[in-house]
C-alpha positions in Angstrom: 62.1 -125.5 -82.1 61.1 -122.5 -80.6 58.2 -120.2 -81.6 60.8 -117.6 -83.0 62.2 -119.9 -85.6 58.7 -120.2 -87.7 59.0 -118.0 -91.0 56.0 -115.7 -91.8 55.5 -118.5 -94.3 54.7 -121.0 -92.1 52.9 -119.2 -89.4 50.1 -118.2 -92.5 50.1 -121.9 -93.9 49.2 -122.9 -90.8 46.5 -120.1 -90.3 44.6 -121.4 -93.1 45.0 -124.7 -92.1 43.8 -124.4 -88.9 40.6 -122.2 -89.9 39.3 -124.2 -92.7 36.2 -125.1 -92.8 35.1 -128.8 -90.9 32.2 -131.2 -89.7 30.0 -129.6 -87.3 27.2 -131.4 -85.0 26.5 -129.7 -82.8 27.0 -125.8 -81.0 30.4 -126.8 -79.9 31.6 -127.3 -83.5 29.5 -124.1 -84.5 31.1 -121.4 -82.2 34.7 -123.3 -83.4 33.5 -123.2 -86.9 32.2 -119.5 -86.4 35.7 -118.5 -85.4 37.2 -120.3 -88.6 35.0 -118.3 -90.9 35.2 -114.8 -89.2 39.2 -115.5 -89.2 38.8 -116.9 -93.3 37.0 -113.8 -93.4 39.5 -111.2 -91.8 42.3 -113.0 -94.0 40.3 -113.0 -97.2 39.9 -109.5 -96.6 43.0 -109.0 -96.4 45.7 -108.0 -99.4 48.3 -110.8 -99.6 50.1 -109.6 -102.2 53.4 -108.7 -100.6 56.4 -110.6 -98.9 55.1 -113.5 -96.5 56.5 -111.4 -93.8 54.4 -108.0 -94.7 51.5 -110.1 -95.8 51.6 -111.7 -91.8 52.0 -108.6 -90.3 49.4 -107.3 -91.9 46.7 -110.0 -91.3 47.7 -110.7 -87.9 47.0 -106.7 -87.3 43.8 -107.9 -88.6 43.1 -110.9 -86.5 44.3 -109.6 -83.2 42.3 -106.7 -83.5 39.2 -109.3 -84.0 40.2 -111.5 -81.2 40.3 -108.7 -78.6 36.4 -108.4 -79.0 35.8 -111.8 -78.1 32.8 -114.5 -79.2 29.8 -113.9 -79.9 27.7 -114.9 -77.1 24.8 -117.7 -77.4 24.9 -120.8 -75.2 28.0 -121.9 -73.0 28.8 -124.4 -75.7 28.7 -122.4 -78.3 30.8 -119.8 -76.3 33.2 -122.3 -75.6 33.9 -123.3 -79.1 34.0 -119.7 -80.0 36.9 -119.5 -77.6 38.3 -122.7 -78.5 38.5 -121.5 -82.0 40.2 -118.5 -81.1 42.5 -119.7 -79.4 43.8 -122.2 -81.8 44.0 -118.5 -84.2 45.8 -116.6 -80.8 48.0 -119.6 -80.5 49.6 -119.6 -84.2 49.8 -116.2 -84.2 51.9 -116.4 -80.7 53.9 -118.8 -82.6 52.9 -122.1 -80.4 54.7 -124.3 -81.6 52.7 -127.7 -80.7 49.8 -125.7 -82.7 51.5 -124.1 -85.6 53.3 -127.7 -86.0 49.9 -129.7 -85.8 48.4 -127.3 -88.2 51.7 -127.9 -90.8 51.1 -131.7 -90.1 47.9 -131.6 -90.4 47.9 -129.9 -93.8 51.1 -132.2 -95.2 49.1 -135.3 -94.4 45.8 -133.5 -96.5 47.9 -132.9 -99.5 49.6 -135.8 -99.2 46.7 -138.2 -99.3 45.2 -136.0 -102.2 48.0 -136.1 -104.3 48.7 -139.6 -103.7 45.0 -140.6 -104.7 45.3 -138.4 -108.0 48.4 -140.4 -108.9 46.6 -143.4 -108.5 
């Protein structure tokens, strides 16, 4: 698959896959997980009530625009999961498809196992 056959409906599913919020220990995990909320941020921001395609173009706009500025700057970890973090964000929004397709796993195996444990 190449990164030109993802739909603006994917490529945001797996946006808000990738930045939701996780376990952090320690200032690795925080500059990643300070990343996932300035991106939750940006696209919570953001007015999503158009076509998936508008509603993409507009919060990538958004993101890319944040991304150019770079991490914040603390400790070497911490910088380093701040760029981690973006990254992942850059990498969706290039249409990567190892990252857009482990975010779209990633979130099928969540609701999956939710589901399946409210059935039970």
């Amino acid at each position: 698959m190449a990164a030109s056959d993802f739909t603006a409906e994917q490529i945001l599913a797996a946006l808000e896959e990738a930045v939701r919020p996780d376990y952090v220990s320690c200032r690795y995990d925080r500059g990643v997980a300070w990343a996932n909320l300035n991106a939750r941020q940006i696209m919570n921001r953001t007015a999503l009530d158009k076509t998936p395609e508008q509603n993409l173009a507009t919060v990538e706009k958004a993101l890319r625009e944040w991304l150019a500025d770079g991490p914040d700057y603390d400790c070497q970890d911490y910088v380093s999961g701040c760029e981690d973090g973006q990254r992942t964000i850059r990498d969706i929004l290039d249409g990567d498809v190892g990252e857009v397709l482990d975010a779209l796993e990633s979130a099928s195996s969540r609701t999956s196992r939710l589901y399946l444990a409210a059935r039970a």
